[in-house]
Backbone as numpy.savetxt, mean C-alpha at the origin, in Angstrom:
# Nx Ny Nz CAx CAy CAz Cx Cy Cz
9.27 -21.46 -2.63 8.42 -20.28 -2.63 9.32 -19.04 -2.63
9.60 -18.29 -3.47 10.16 -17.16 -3.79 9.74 -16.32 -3.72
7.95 -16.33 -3.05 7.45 -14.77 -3.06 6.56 -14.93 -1.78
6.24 -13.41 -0.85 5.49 -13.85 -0.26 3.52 -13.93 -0.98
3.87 -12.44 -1.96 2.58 -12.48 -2.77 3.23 -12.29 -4.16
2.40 -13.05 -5.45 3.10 -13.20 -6.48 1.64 -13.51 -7.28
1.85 -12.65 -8.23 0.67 -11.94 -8.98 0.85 -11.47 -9.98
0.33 -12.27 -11.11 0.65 -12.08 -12.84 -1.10 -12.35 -13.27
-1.24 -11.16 -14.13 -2.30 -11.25 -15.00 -4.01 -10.67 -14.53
-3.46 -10.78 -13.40 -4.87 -10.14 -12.48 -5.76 -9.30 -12.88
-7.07 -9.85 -13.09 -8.05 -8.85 -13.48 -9.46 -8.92 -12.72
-9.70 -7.86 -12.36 -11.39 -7.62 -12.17 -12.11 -6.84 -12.32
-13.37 -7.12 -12.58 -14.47 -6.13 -12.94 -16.15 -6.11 -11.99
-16.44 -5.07 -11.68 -18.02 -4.95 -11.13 -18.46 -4.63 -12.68
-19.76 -6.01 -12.63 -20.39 -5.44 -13.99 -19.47 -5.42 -14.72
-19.49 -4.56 -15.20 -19.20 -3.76 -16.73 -17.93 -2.76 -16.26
-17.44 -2.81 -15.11 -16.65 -1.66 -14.99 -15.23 -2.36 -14.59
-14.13 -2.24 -15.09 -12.67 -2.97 -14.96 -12.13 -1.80 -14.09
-11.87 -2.86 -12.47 -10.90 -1.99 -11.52 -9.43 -2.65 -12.02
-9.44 -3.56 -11.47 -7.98 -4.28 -12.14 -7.87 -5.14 -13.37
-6.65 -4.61 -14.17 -6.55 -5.36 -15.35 -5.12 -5.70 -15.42
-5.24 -7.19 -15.68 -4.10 -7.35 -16.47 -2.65 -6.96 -14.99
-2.84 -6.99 -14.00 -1.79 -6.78 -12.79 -0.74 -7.35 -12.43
0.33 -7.14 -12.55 1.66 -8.03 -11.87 1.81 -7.48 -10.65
1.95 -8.30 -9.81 2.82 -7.36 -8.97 3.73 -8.73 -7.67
4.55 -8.59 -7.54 5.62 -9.46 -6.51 5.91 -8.77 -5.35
5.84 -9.23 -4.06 6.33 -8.85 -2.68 6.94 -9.47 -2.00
8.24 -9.64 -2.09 9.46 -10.67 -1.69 9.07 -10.74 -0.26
9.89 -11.56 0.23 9.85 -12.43 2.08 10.39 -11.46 2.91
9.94 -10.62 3.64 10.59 -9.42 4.41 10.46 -7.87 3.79
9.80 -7.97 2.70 9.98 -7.09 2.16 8.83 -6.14 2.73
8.81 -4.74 3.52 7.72 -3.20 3.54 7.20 -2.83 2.29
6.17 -2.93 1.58 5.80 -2.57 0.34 4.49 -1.42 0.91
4.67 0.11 0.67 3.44 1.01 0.59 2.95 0.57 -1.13
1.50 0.90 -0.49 0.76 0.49 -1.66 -0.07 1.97 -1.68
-0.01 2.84 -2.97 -0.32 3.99 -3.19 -1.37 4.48 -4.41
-2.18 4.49 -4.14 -3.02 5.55 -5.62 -4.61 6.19 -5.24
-4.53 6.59 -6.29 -5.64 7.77 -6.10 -7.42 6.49 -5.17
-7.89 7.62 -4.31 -9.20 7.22 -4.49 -9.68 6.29 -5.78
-10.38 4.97 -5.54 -11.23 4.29 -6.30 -10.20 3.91 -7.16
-9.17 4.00 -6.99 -7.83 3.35 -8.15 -8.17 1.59 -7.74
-8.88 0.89 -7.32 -9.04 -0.34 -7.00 -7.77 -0.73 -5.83
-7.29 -0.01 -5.09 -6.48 -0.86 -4.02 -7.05 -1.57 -3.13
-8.06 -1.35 -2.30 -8.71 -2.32 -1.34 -9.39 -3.42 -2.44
-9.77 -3.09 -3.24 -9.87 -4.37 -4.36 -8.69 -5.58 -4.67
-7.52 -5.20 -4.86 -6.42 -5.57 -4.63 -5.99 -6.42 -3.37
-6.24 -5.67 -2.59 -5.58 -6.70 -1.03 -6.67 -7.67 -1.13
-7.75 -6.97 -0.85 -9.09 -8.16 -0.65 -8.84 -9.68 -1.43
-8.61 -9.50 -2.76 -8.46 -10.39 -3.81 -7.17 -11.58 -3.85
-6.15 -10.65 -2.73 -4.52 -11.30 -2.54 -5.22 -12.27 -1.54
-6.21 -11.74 -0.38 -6.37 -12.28 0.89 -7.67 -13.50 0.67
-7.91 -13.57 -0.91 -9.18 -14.54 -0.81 -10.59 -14.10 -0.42
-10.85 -12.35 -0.12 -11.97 -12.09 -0.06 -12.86 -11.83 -0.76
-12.06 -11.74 -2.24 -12.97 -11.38 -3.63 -12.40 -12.31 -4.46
-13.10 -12.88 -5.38 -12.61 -13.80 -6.36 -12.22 -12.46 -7.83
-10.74 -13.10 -8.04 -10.10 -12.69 -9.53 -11.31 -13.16 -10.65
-11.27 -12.38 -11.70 -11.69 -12.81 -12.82 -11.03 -13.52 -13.80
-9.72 -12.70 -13.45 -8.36 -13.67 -14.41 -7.09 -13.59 -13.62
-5.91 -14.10 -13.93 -5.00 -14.01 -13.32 -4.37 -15.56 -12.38
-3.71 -15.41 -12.72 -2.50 -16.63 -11.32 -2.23 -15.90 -10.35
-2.92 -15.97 -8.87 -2.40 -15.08 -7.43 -1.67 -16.53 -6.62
-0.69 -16.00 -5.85 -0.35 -17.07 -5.15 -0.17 -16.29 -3.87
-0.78 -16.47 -2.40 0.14 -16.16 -1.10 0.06 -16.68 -0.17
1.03 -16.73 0.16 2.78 -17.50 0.50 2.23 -19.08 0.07
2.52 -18.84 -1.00 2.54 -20.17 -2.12 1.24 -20.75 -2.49
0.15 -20.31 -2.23 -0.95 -20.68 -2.06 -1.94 -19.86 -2.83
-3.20 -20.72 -3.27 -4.07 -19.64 -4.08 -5.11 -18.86 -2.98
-4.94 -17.63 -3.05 -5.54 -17.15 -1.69 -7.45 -17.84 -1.69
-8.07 -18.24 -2.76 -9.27 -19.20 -2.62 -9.60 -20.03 -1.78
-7.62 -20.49 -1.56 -7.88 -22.40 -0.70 -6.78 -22.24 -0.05
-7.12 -21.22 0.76 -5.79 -20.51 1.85 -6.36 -21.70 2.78
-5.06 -22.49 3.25 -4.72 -24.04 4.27 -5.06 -23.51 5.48
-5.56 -24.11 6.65 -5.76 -23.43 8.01 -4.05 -23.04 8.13
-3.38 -23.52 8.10 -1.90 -22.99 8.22 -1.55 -21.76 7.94
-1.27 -21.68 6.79 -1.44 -20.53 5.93 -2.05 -19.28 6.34
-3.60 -19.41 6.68 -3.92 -18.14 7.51 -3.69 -18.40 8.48
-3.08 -18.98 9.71 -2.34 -18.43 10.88 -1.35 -17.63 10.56
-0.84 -17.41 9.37 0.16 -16.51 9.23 0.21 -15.41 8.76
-1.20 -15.11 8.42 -1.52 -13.87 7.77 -2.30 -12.91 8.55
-2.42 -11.74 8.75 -3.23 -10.63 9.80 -3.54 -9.46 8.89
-4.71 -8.77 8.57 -5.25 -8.10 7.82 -6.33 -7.24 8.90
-5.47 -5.74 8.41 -6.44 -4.68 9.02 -6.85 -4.12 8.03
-8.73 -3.91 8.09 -9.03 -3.45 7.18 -9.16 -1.94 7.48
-9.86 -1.02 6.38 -9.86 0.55 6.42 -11.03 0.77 7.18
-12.14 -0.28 7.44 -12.85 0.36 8.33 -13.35 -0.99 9.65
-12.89 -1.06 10.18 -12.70 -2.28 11.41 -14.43 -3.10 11.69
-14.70 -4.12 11.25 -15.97 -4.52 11.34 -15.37 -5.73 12.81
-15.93 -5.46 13.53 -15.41 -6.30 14.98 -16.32 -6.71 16.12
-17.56 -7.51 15.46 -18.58 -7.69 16.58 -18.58 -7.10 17.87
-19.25 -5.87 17.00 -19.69 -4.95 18.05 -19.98 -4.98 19.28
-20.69 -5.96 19.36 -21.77 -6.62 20.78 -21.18 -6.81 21.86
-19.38 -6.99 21.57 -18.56 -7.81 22.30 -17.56 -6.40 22.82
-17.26 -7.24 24.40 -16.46 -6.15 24.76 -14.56 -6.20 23.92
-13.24 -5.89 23.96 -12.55 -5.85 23.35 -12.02 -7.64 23.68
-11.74 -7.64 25.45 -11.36 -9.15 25.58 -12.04 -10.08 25.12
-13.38 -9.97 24.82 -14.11 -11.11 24.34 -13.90 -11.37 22.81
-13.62 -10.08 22.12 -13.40 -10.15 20.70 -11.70 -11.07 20.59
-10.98 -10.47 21.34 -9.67 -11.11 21.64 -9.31 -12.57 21.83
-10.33 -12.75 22.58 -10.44 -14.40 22.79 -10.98 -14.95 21.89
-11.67 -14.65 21.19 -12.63 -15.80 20.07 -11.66 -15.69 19.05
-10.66 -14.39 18.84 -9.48 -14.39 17.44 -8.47 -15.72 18.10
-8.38 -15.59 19.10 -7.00 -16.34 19.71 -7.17 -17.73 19.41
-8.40 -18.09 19.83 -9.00 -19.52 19.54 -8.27 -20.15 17.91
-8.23 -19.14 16.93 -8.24 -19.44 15.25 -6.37 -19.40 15.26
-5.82 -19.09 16.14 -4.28 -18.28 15.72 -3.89 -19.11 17.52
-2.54 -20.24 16.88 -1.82 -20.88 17.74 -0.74 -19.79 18.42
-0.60 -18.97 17.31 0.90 -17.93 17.99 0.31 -16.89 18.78
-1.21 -16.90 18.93 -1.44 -15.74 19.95 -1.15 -15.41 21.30
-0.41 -13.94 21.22 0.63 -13.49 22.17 -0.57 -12.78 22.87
-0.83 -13.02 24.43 -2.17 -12.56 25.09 -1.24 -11.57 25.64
-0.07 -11.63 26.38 0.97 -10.58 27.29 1.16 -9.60 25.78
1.39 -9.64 24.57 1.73 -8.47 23.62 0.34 -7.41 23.95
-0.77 -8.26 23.47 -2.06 -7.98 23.76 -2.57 -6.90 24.38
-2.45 -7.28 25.47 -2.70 -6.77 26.47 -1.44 -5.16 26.80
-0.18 -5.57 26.76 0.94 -4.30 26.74 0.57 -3.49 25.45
-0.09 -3.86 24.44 -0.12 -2.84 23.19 -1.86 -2.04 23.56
-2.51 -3.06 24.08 -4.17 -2.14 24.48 -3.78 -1.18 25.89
-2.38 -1.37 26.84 -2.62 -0.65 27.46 -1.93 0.81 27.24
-0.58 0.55 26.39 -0.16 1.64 25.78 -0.51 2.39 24.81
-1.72 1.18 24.18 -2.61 2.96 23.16 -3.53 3.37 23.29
-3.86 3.15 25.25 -5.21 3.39 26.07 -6.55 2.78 25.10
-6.45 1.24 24.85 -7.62 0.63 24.42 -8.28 -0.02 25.47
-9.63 0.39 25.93 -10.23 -0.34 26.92 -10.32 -1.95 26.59
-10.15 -2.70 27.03 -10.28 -4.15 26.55 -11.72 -4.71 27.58
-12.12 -3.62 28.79 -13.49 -3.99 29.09 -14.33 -3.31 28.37
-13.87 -2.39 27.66 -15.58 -1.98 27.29 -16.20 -2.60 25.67
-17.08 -2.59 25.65 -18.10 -3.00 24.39 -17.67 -2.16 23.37
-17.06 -3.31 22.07 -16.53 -2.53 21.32 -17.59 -1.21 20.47
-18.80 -1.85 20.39 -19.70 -0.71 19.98 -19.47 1.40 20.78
-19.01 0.90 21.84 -19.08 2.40 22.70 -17.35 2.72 21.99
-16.18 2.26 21.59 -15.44 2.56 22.12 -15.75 3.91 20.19
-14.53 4.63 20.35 -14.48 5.75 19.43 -13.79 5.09 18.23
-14.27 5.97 16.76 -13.47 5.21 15.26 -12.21 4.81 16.21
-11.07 5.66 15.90 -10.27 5.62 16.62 -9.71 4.49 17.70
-10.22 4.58 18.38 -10.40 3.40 19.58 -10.44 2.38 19.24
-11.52 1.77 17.95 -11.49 0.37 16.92 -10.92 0.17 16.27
-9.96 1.61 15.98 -8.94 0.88 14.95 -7.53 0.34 15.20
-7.58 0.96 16.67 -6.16 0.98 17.52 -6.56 -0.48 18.05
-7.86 -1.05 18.01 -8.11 -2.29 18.65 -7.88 -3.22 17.61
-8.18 -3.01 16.28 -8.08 -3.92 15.22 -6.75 -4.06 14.96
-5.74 -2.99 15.12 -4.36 -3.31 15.18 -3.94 -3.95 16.27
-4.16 -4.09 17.50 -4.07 -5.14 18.28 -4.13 -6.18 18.16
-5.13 -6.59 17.63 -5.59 -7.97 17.38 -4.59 -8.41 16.15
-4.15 -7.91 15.16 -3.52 -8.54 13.67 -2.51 -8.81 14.59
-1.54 -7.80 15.20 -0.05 -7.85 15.75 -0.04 -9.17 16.56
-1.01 -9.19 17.45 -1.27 -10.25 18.69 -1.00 -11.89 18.37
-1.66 -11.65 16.94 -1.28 -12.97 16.05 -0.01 -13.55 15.49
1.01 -12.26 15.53 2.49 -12.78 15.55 2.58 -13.32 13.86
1.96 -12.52 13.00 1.72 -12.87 11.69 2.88 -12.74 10.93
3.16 -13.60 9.56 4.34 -13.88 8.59 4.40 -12.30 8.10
2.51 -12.53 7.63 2.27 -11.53 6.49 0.92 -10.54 6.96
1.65 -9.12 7.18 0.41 -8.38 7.43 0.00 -7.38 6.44
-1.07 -7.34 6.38 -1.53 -6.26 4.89 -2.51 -5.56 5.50
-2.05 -4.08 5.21 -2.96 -2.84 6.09 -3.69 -2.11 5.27
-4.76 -1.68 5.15 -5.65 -1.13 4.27 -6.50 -0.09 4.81
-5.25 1.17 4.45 -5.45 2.40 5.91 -5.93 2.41 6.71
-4.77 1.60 7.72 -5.27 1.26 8.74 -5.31 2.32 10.07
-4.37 3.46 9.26 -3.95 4.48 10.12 -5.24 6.23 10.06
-5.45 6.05 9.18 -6.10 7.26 8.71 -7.03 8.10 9.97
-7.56 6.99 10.55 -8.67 7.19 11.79 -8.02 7.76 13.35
-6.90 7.83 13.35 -5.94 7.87 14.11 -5.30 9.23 14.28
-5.35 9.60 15.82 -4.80 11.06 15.85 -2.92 11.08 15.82
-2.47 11.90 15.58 -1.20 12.00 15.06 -0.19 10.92 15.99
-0.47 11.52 17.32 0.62 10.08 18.25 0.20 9.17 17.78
-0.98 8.43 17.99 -1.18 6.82 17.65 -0.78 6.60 16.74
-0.74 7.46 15.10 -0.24 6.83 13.74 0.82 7.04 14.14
1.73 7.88 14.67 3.65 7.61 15.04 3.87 6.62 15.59
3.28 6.49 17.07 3.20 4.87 17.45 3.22 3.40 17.18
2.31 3.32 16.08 1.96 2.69 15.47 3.07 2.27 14.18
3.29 3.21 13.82 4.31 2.91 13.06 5.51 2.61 13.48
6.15 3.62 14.91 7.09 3.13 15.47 7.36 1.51 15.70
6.03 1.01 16.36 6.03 -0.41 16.43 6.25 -1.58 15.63
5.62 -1.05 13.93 6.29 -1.51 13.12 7.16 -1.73 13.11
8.13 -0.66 12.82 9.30 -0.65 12.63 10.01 -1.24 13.41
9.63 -1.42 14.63 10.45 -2.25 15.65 10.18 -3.35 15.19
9.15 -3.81 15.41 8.76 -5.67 14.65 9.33 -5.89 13.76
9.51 -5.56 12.70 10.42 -5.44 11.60 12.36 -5.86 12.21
12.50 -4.74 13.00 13.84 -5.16 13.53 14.06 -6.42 13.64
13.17 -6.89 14.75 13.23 -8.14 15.27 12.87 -9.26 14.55
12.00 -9.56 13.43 12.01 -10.68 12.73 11.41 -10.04 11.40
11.71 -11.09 10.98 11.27 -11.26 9.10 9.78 -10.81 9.12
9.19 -9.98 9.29 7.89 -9.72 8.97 7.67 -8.91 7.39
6.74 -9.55 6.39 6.49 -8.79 5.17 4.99 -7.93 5.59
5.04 -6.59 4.77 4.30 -5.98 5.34 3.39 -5.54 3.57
2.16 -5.78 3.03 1.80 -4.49 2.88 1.01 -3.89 2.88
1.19 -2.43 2.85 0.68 -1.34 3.32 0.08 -0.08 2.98
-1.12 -0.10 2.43 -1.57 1.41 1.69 -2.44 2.16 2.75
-1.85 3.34 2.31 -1.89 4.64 2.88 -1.86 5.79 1.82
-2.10 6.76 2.31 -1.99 8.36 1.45 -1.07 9.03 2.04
-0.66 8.72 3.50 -0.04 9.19 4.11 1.78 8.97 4.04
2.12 9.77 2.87 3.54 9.20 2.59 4.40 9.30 3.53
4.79 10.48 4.18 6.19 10.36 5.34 5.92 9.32 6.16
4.78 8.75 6.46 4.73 7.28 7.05 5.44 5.97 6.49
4.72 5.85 5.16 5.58 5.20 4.47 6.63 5.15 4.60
7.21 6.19 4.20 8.74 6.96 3.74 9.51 5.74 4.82
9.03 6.37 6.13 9.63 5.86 7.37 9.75 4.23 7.51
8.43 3.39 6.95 8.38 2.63 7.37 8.99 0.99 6.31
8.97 1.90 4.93 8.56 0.73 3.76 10.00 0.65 2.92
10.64 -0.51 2.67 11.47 -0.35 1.66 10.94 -0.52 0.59
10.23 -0.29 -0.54 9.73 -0.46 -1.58 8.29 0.61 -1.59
7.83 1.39 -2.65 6.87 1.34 -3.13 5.76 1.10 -4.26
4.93 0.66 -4.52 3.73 0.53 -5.85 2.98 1.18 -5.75
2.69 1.93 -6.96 1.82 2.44 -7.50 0.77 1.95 -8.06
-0.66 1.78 -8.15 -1.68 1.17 -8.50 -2.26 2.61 -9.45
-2.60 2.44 -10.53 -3.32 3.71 -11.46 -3.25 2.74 -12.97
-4.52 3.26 -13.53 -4.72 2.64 -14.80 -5.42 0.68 -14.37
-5.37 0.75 -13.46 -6.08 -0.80 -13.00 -4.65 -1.76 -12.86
-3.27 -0.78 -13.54 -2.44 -1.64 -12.87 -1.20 -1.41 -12.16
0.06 -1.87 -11.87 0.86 -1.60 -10.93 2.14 -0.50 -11.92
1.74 0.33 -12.02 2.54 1.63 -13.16 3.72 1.53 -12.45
4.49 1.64 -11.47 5.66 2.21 -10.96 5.80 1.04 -9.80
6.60 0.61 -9.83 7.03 -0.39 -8.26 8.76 -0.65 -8.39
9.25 -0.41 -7.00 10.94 -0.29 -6.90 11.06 0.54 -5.49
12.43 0.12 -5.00 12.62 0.49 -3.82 12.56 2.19 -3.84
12.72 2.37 -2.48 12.29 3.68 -2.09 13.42 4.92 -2.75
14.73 4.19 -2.45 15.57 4.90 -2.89 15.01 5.58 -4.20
14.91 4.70 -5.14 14.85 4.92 -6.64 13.70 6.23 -6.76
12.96 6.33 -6.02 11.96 6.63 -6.32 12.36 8.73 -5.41
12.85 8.71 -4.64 14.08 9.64 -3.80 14.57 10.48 -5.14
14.75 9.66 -6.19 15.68 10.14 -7.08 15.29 10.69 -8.32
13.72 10.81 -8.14 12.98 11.40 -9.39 12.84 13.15 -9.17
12.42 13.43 -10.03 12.19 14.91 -10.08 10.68 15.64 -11.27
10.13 16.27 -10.81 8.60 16.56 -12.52 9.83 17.72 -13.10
9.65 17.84 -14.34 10.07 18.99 -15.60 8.93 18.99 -16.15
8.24 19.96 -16.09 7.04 20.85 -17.08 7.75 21.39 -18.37
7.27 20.77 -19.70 7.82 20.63 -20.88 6.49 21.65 -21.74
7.15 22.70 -22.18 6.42 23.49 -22.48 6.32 24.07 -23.93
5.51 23.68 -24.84 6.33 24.12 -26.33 4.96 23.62 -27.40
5.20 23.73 -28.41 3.90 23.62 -29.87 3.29 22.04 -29.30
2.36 22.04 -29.89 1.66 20.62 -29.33 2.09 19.82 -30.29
2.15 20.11 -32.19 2.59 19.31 -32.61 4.00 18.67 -32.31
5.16 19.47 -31.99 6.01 19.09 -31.80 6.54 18.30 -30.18
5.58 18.55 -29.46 5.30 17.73 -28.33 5.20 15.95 -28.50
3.83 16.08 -28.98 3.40 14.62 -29.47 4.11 13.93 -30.36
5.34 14.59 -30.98 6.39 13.35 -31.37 7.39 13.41 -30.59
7.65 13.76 -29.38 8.76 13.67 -28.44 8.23 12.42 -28.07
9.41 11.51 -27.28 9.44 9.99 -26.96 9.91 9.86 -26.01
10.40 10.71 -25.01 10.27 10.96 -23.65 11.01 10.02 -22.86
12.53 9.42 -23.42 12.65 8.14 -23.40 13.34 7.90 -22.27
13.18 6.94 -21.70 13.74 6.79 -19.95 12.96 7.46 -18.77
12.01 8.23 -19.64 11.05 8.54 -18.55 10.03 7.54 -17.61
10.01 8.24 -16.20 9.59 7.01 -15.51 7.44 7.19 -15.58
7.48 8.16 -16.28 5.98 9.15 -16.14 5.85 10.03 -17.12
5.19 10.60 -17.93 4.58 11.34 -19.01 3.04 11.54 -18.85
2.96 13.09 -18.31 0.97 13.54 -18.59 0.66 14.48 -18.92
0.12 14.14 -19.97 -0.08 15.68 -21.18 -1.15 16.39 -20.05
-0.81 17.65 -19.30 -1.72 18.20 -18.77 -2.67 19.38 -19.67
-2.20 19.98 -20.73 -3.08 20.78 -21.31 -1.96 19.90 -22.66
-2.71 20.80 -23.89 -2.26 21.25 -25.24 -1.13 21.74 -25.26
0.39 21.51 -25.44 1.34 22.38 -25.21 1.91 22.32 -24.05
1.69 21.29 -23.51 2.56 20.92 -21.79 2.39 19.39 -21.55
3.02 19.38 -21.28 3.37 17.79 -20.39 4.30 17.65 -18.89
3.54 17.35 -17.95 4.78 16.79 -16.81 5.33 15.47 -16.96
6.46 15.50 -16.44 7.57 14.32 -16.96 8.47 14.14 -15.32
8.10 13.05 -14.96 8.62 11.74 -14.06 9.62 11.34 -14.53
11.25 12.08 -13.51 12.13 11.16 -14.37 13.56 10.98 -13.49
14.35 10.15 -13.14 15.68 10.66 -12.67 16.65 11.80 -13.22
17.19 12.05 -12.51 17.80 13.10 -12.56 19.09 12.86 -14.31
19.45 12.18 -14.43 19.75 11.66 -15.88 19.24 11.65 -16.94
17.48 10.82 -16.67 16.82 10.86 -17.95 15.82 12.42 -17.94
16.19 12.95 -17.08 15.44 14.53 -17.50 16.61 15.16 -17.93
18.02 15.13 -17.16 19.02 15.85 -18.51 19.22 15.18 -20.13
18.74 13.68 -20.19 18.81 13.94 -21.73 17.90 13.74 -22.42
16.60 13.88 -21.78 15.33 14.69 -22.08 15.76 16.45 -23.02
15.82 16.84 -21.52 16.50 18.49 -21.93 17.37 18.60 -22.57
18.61 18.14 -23.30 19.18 18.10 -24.18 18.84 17.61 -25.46
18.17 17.13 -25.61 17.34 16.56 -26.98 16.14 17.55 -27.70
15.53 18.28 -26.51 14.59 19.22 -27.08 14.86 20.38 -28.10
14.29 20.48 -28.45 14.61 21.73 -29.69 14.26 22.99 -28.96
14.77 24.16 -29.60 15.25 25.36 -29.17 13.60 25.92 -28.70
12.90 25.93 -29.88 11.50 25.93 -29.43 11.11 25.96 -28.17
10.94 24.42 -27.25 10.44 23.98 -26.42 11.74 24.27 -25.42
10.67 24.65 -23.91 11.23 25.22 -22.41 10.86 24.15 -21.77
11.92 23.37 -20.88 11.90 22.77 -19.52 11.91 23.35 -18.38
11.10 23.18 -17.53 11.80 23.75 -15.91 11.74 22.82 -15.36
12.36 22.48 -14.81 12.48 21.06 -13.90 12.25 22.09 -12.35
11.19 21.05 -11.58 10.82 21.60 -10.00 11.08 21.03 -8.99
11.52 21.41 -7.96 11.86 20.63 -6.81 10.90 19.73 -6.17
10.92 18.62 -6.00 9.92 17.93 -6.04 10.01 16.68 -4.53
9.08 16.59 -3.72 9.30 15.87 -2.69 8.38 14.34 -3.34
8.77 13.84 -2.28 7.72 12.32 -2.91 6.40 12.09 -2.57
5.82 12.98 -1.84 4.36 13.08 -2.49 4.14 13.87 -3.59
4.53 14.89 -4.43 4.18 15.47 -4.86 4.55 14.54 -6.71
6.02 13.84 -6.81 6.19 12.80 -7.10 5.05 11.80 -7.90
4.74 11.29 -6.57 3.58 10.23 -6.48 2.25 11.10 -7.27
1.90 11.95 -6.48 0.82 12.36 -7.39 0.54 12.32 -8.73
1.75 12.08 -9.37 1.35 12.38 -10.73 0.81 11.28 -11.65
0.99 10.08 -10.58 0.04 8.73 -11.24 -0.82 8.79 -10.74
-1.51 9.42 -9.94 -3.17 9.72 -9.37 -3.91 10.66 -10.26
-3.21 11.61 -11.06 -4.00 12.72 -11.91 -5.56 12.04 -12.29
């Protein structure tokens, strides 16, 4: 097994409408992968589909070696999935929800448990219905961690969360991470989280995975607004570029390392103006969400 998720060809559709088409995407054994794109770009479609909660229309998915359809009781002991909005039998106070997960998961750590609900002030007596968004989501991350999982996949899990808890939270990551082989992945909007937490990121836009590579690489891009006749635009070939988006008639932004935008800009004709802009990595990223 060479991957922890390994994914060629992936497609789905509601109806008549194609979220994912045609998808590759690989997440090696240890590997932090942020998973990034616009609203309704199909990402929670995506995890759901890795985790066996939605059936593919097309495609070979395998995780951790397995078709997530006929995931082995084994297999999901090793997997922990927070979703973006925590559905957690309400009825039940937090320990009772705790105990009925523990029952399904041999590695459940009750002492982690318990030290992570008391340090992110999660009541574990009260009824999860009373406790705040917030409060359920800091509880639903309890519960994945508690499980001591291979493979955890977060599906903004942070968003609900006031600024300490998402630092926290991530801090903890990152510590777990120290300490053993944990593969993580992880979509968010929230990039300096990422930044902090992920060696790798993907991009999801167009229904499929446009941009994926470690973080560094991605550190090393820069936009140039290419400004000049439209005809002579639309035969430029933009080559080594990591991104190209005609924003009007006569402009294009251009995604590129710092190399392939100098021989971008050296190739252009006298005509056409570059400015290349200082550019952080959200701003970066954005430009596969347009």
């Amino acid at each position: 097994m060479d991957a922890a998720i390994d994914v060629h060809g992936l497609s789905k559709s509601y109806r008549r409408h194609s979220v994912l088409a045609n998808l590759d995407l690989q997440v090696e054994f240890g590997a932090a992968v942020g998973l990034l794109g616009a609203n309704g770009s199909g990402k929670t479609t995506l995890l759901k589909t890795l985790l066996g909660l939605l059936g593919a229309d097309n495609g070979r998915i395998l995780t951790l070696g397995e078709s997530p359809r006929e995931l082995s009781a084994e297999a999901r002991t090793r997997i922990a999935y927070v979703p973006q909005a925590p559905n957690q039998f309400s009825w039940l106070t937090g320990r009772a929800m705790l105990r009925y997960i523990a029952a399904f998961y041999p590695s459940f750590d009750w002492d982690y448990a318990k030290e992570l609900s008391d340090r992110w002030k999660v009541s574990l007596r009260t009824p999860i219905s009373v406790l705040s968004p917030g409060q359920q989501q800091r509880l639903s991350i309890v519960r994945a961690l508690a499980t001591r999982p291979e493979l955890l996949v977060l599906d903004e899990p942070i968003a609900s969360l006031d600024p300490a808890t998402r630092i926290a939270v991530v801090d903890e990551l990152i510590r777990l991470r120290g300490e053993r082989r944990l593969t993580l992945l992880f979509s968010s909007h929230i990039t300096g989280d990422l930044e902090r937490l992920c060696t790798d990121f993907a991009i999801l836009a167009g229904g499929r995975i446009a941009a994926l590579g470690p973080i560094d690489d991605f550190r090393q891009l820069v936009r140039t607004s290419v400004e000049g006749d439209e005809a002579i635009l639309a035969r430029l070939s933009f080559e080594g570029c990591r991104n190209v988006r005609k924003t009007k008639d006569g402009e294009r932004m251009v995604v590129a390392d710092e190399d392939a935008t100098r021989r971008v800009r050296d190739s252009l004709p006298d005509s056409v103006r570059a400015i290349t802009q200082t550019s952080d990595l959200e701003t970066v990223f954005s430009e596969w969400m347009q």
